[in-house]
N, C-alpha and C positions, 0 to 999 in steps of 0.2 A: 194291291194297287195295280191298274194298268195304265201302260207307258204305251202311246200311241207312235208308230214309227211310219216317217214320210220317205220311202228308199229315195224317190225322186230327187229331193232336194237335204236329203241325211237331218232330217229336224225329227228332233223325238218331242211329244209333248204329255203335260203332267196336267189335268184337271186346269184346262185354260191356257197353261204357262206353257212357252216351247222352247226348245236349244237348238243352235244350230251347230253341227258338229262336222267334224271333217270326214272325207271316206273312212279311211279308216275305223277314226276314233268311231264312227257310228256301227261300222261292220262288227267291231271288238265289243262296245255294248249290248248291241243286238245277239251276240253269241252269248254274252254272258246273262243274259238277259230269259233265253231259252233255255237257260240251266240255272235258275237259283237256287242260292245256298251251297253247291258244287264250288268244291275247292279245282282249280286246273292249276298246272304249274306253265310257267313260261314258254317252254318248248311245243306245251299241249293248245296255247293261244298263238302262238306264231303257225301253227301247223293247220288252225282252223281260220284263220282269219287271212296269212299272209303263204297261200298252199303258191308252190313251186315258185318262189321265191327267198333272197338270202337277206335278211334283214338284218340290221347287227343288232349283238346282245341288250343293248339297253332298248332297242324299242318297243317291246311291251310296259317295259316299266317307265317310260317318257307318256307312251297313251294313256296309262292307267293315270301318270301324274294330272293331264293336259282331261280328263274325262270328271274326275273328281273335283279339280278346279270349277270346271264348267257346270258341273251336275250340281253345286254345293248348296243350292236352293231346296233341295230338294231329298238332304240329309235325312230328315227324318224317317222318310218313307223306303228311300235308299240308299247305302254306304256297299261301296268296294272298297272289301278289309283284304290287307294283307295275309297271307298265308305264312307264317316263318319260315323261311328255309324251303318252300314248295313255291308260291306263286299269288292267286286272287281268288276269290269269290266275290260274288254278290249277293247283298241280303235284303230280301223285298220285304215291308211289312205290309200286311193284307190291311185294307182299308173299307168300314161299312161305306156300303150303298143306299139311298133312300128311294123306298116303294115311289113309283112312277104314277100320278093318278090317270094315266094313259092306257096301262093293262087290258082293259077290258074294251076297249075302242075299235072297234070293227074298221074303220076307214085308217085310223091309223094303222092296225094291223097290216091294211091294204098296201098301205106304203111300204113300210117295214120290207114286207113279204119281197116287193118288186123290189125295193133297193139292194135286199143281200142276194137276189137273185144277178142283178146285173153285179155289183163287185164278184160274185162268183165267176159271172162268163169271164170277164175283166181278168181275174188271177188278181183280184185284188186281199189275198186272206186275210192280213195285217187289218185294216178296214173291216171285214167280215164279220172276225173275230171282237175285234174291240167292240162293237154293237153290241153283240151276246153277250161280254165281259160286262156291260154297265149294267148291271140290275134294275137301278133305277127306270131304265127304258122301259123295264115290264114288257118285254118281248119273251114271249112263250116260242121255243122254237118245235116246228115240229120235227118227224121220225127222218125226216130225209135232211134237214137243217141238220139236224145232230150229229148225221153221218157226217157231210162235208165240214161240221167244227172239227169231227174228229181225226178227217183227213189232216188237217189244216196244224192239228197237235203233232201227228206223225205216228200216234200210240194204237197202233195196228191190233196191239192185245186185249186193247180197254174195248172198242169197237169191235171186237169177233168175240169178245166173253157179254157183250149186255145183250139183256133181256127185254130191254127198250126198242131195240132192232132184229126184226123178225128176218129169220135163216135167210128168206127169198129176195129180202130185201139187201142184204150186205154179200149176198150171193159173189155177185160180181166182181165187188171190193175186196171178197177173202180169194177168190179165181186169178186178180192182177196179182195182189200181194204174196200169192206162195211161191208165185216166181222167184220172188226176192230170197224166199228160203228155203226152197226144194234142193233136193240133193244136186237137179239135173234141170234146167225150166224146163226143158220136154213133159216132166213128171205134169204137169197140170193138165196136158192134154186131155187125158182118161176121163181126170172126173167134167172136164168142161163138157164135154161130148156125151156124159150121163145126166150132168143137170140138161143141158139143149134137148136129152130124147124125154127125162123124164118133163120137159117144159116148168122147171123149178124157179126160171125167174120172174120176179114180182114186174108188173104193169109198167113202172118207172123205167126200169133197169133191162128190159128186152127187149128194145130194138138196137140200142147199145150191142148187147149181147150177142146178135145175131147178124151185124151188119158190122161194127169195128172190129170186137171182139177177136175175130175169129183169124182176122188179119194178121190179129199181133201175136196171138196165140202159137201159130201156125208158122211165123217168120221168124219169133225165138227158140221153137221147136227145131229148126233149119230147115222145115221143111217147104223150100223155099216156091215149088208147081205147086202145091194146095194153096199158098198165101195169095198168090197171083190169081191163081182162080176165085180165089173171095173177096181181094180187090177190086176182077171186074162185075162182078155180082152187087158189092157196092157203090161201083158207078156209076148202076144203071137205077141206085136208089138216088142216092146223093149226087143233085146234078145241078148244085148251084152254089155258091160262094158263099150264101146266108144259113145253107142248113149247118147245125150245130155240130154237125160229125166233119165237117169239112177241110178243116185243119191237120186236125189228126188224124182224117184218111189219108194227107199230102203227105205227112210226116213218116206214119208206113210205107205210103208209095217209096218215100225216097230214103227206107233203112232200105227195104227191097232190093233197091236200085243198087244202092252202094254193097248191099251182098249178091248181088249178083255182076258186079265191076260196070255196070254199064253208065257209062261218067258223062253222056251226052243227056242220058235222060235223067240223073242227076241235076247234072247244070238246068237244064230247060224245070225241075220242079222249084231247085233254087231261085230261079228267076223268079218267077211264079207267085212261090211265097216270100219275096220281096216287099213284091207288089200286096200281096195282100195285107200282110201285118203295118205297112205303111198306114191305109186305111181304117185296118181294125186292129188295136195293140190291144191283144189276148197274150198275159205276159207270161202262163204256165206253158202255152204252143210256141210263144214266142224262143222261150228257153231254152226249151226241147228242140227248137230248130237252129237254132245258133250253138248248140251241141254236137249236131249233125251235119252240120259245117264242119263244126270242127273236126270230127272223125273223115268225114273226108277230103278234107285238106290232108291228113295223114296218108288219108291210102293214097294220094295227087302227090308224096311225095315229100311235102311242103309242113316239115314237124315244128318252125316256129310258130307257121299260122295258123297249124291245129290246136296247138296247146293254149293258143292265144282265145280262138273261138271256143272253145272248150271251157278254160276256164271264165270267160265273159257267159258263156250259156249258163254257168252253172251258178254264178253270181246272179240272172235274172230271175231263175229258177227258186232260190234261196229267197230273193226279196219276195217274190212271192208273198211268201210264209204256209206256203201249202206244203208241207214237210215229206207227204205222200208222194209230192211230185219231185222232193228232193231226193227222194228215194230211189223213184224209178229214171231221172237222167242219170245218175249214178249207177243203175244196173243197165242201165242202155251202154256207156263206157264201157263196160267190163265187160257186157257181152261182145261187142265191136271189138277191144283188145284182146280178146281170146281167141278171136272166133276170124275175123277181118282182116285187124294192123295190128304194126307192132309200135311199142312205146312204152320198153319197160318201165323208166323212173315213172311216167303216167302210171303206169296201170298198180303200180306200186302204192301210188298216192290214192287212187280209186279204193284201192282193195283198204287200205290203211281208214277211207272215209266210212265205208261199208261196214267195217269193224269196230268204228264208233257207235255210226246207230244199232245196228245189233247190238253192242251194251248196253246203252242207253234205255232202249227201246225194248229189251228183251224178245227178241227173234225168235230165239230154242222157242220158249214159250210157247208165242206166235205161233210159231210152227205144228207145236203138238198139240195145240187148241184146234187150230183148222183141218188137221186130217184127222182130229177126234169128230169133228164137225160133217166130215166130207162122209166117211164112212158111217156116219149115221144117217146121212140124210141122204147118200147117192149111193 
């Protein structure tokens, strides 16, 4: 079955039928919801749903009571059972879907095609995803659709092992992602700079590569005179509010900034991108910048209001449902608290989230699938 989720207004809906549910109670379904069948124990649901907060003991088991009431329509398809003596799980039963006599429809296709286009710019995954999920629609997705579903999963390893997604094509995808599990993020530099001479990336994915790319590469490296020099390189590309790289040129501009303490030209991008997300709500840039607030509200000093924008970033971040992107505001933290500020129960809590999706997710894996990859191909 899919359960369509409205972060906006916390309403989950079933084949027509919807609930309205509390923050919470929707945040705690949505988690468990990402993981069925997985038994979690109470500490491990307070720890994802209610982070750097003291809840008392009975509130997981009061949500769970107040979610089950409210869900009970919808038994069939879903029960959160208790766990004895551990905690909950949720059990999804899979539901057939009926052929779409639409499949084969060129103009519909048309549609299709632009719609998951724009929820993509949007950051709208949850939407994205549930289109692909309905069979019925008889949406054939293609090689580039498939990648961003599988961003939107977070399963980093299903995505670098298919044969569906050609090397040149997921290039880019596997070059962000090893950051996440290099020994050192430096470590990606080498092979980026063998795919760039050997010109390895696919048509889609290289101007990306050669104009953002190299920014972020270069500023996680710490190598922070190369980053600035390829910032103004892509300034002199992207020189207008509407190209698609423009957000997340701002958003390097102002890690930059804050690693290099300069808190005037900080403030002046903050402002900046105020204004812009006003007009345009792109909720995966949006995240990532109410993130970046937060880290420097830290280095300003000011550790309730980091933690605050921090944790708000990382909740817009989550609703998303781009799981990719949950990944990387969570190694943006970590490199900032290592590297920047201080904030040990933070960075404690960072590294604690880090080390879920590496289980989860299988990272090790990950990891020695793409440098089995790198050195075949670079």
């Amino acid at each position: 079955m899919a359960l369509h989720f409205d972060h906006s207004e916390y309403r989950v809906s079933f084949k027509g039928d919807s609930v309205s549910l509390l923050r919470r109670e929707y945040e705690l379904l949505s988690f468990l919801y990402e993981n069925p069948g997985r038994a979690f124990s109470r500490e491990e649901l307070l720890d994802a749903v209610w982070k750097l907060e003291a809840p008392g003991d009975r509130t997981v088991d009061d949500h769970i009571y107040r979610l089950r009431r409210k869900l009970k329509s919808w038994n069939t398809y879903l029960t959160i059972k208790t766990v004895k003596g551990y905690g909950y799980s949720l059990n999804v039963t899979p539901t057939e879907e009926t052929p779409s006599p639409l499949k084969n429809d060129r103009e519909f296709k048309e549609i299709t095609t632009h719609l998951l286009n724009k929820y993509h710019l949007y950051g709208h995954g949850e939407a994205f995803k549930t289109i692909l999920d309905q069979k019925s629609l008889g949406i054939e997705p293609g090689r580039n659709t498939k990648v961003i579903y599988s961003l939107i999963e977070g399963d980093l390893l299903k995505l670098a092992q298919s044969r569906e997604v050609a090397f040149s094509e997921k290039l880019l995808f596997m070059l962000y992602s090893y950051m996440l599990v290099a020994n050192e993020r430096k470590d990606v530099l080498p092979y980026y700079e063998k795919a760039l001479e050997k010109t390895l990336f696919c048509e889609a994915s290289n101007a990306e590569a050669t104009i953002l790319a190299p920014v972020f590469f270069y500023l996680f490296a710490e190598d922070f005179s190369a980053a600035a020099a390829h910032l103004k390189k892509a300034d002199r590309l992207v020189t207008s509010e509407n190209h698609g790289f423009y957000p997340f040129l701002q958003l390097s501009r102002m890690m930059l900034f804050i690693c290099l303490k300069e808190q005037e030209k900080v403030n002046s991008v903050i402002n900046k991108m105020e204004s812009f997300f006003k007009e345009r709500e792109y909720q995966r840039e949006l995240g990532i910048f109410v993130v970046l607030k937060g880290v420097f509200a830290l280095q300003s000093g000011d550790r309730a209001k980091g933690r605050e924008y921090i944790a708000e970033g990382m909740r817009v971040t989550v609703n998303t449902r781009f799981m990719s992107h949950v990944y990387f505001a969570n190694d943006i933290c970590l490199f900032f608290l290592e590297k920047i500020v201080s904030d040990e129960q933070l960075y404690k809590e960072m590294l604690k989230e880090k080390a879920f999706f590496s289980e989860k997710f299988n990272f090790s894996a990950f990891k020695t699938e793409v440098e089995r990859q790198f050195k075949q191909h670079l």
